[in-house]
C-alpha positions in Angstrom: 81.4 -17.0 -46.9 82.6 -20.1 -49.3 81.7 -23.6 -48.8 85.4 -24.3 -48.2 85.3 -22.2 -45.0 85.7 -23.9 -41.5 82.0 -23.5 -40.3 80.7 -25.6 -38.4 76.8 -25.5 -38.2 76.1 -27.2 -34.7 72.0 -26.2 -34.5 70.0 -23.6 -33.8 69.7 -21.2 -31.3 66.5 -18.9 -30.4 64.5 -17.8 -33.1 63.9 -13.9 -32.8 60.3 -12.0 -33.5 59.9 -8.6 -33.1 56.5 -7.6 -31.8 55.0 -4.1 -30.9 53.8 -5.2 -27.6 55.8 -7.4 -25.2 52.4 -8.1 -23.1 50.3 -8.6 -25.5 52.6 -11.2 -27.4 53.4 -13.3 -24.5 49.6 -13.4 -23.8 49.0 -14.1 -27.1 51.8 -17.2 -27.1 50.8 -18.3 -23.8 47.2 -19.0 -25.5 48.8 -20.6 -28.2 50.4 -23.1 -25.8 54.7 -21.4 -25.5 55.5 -21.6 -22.2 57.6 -18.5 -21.0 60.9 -19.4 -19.9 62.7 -16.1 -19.1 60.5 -12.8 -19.7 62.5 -9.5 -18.8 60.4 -6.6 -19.3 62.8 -3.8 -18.8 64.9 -5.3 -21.5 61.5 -6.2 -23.5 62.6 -9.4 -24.4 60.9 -12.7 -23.5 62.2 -16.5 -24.3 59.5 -19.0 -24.7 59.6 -22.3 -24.8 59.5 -24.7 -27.4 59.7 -28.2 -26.5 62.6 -29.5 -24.6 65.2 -28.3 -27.1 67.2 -25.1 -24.7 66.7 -22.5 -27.3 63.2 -21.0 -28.2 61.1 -18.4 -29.4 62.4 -14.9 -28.1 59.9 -12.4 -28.5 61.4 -8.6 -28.6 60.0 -5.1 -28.2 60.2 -2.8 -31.0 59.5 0.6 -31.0 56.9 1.4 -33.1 55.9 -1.8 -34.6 51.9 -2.2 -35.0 49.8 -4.7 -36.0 49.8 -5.8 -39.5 48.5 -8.6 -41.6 51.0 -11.6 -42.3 52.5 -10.4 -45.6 53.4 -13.2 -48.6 56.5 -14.0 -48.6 57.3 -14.1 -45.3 59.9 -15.9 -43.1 58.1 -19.0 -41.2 59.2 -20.6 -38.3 57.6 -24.2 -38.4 57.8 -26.3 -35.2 57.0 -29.8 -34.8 54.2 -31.5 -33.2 53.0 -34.5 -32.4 49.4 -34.3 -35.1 49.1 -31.0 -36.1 45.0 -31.5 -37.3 44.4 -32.1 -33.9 46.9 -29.1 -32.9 44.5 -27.1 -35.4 41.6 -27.9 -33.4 43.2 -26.7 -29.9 43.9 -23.5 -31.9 40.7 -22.7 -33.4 39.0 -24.0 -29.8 41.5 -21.0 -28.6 40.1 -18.4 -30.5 43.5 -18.5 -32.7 42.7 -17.6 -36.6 44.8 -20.4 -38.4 46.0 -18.4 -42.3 44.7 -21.8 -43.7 42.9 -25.3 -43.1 46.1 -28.0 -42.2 47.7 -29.0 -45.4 49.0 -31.8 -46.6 53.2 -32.4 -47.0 55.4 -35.1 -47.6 55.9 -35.9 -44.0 52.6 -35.4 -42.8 50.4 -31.9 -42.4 51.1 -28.2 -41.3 48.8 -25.5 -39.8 49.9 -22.0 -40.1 48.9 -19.0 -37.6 50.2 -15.5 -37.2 50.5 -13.1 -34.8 49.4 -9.7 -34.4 52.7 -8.4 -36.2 52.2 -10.4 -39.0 55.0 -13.5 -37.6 53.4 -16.9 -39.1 54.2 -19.8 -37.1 53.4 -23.3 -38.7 52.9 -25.9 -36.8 53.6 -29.5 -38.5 53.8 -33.1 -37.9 55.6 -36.4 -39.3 52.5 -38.8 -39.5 53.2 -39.6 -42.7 57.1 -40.8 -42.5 57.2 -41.2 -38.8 60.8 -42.8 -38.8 61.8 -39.2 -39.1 59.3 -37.6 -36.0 61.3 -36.5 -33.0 60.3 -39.5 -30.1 
């Protein structure tokens, strides 16, 4: 699709993962700190939360899908949170293996984690420029 097209980009809306094991994922979230908004386990989906914003992390069911280490490159969802050294520390107090110590940006500083199937998840804050931090 051209640039010239009539699209209109108004936001985003969930953010898919596919995981091997609908139970095990939303446990593993849950200890991460996702709230489950909607979890329907005939269909093998489940919506968590992320934030206040509507959409959120849906975590689907795939046949066949095991465990594997987070592979390089690899899509990355980062979310914003309020510090994310001190979100670092909740994660490793968790028992949640963070892919690397938080790292510095322009805005501030990202952790990243994975889960069992290998979807990293970074979690970042805007400490440094915080004129541009959701309030």
């Amino acid at each position: 699709m051209s640039h010239d097209a009539d699209l209109e980009i108004l936001g985003f809306d969930n953010v898919l993962f596919p995981v091997g094991d609908l139970a095990e994922a939303v446990t593993f979230y849950e200890r991460v700190g996702f709230p489950v908004k909607v979890r329907i386990d005939e269909a093998g989906i489940a919506l968590l939360a992320a934030g206040k914003e509507t959409p959120g992390l849906l975590l689907r069911a795939e046949d066949g899908f095991e465990h594997r280490p987070p592979g390089w490159p690899t899509t990355r969802l980062w979310l914003e949170v309020p510090d994310a050294r001190a979100a670092a520390d909740g994660l490793r107090a968790g028992g949640i293996e963070l892919l690397d110590a938080p790292f510095s940006t322009s805005t501030g500083h990202v952790v990243e984690f994975a889960d069992p199937w290998g979807n990293v998840v970074g979690l970042t804050d805007y400490l440094k420029r915080p004129e541009l931090a959701r309030n």
